[in-house]
C-alpha positions, -999 to 999 in steps of 0.1 A, spaced: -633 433 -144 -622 415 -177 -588 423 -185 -580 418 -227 -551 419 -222 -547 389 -198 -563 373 -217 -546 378 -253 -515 378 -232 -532 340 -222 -536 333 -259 -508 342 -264 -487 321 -244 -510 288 -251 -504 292 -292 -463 297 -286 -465 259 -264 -488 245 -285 -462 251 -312 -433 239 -289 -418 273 -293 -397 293 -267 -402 326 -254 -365 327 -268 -376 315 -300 -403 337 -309 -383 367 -299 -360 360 -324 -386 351 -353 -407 382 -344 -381 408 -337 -391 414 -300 -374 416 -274 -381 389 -251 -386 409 -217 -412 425 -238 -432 392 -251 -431 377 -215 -451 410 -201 -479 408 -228 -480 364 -226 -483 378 -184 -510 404 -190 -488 435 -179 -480 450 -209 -503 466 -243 -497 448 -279 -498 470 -303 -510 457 -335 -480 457 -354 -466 441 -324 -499 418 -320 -493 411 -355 -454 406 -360 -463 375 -330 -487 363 -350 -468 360 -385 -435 346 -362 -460 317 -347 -477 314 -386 -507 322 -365 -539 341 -385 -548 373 -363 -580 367 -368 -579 334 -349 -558 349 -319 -587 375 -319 -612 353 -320 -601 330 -290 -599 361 -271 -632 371 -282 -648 343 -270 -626 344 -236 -638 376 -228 -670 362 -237 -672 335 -210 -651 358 -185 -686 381 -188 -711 356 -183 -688 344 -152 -686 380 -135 -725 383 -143 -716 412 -170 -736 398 -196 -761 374 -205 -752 340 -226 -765 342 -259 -773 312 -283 -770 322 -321 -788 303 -338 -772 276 -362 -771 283 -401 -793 256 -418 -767 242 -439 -789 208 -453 -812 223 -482 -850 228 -477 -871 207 -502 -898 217 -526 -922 204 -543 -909 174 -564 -881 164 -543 -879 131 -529 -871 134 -497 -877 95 -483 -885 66 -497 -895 33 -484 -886 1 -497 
């Protein structure tokens, strides 16, 4: 079973040592109790999203990336446990298609 919040909990807990921060030093920034940060960063407790978010704001973190990296954790955790089935998106063409006209190589 794939747990989201072990895994936002893992998250977490790799953004605040990436930053150097201390479980004592984000509880101060955020507001939160410590005890409390230290369940979620474990996986034992709920974030709430005000909670989720206050984290994110303390570690100037964007939610969206903190979801995103979980996202994709839950992601691989799937295709590990045999719940799903990889999928490859394709990749946006990003170089432009020519037309008529264009030069698109020359030789010297």
């Amino acid at each position: 079973m794939v747990l989201f919040r072990r895994l936002l909990g893992e998250v977490l807990r790799g953004a605040r040592m990436q930053r150097g921060m201390t479980l004592r030093e984000l509880s101060a920034e955020a507001r939160v109790s410590l005890g409390y940060i230290s369940e979620i960063e474990r996986g034992q407790k709920e974030a709430s999203s005000e909670l989720l978010a206050s984290l994110c704001q303390a570690m100037d973190l964007p939610l969206s990336d903190v979801l995103r990296e979980v996202a994709d954790a839950v992601a691989l955790e799937e295709v590990a446990l045999g719940l799903a089935v990889p999928t490859i998106k394709p990749a946006p063409i990003t170089t432009p298609i020519a037309t008529a006209g264009d030069v698109v190589a020359s030789a010297a």
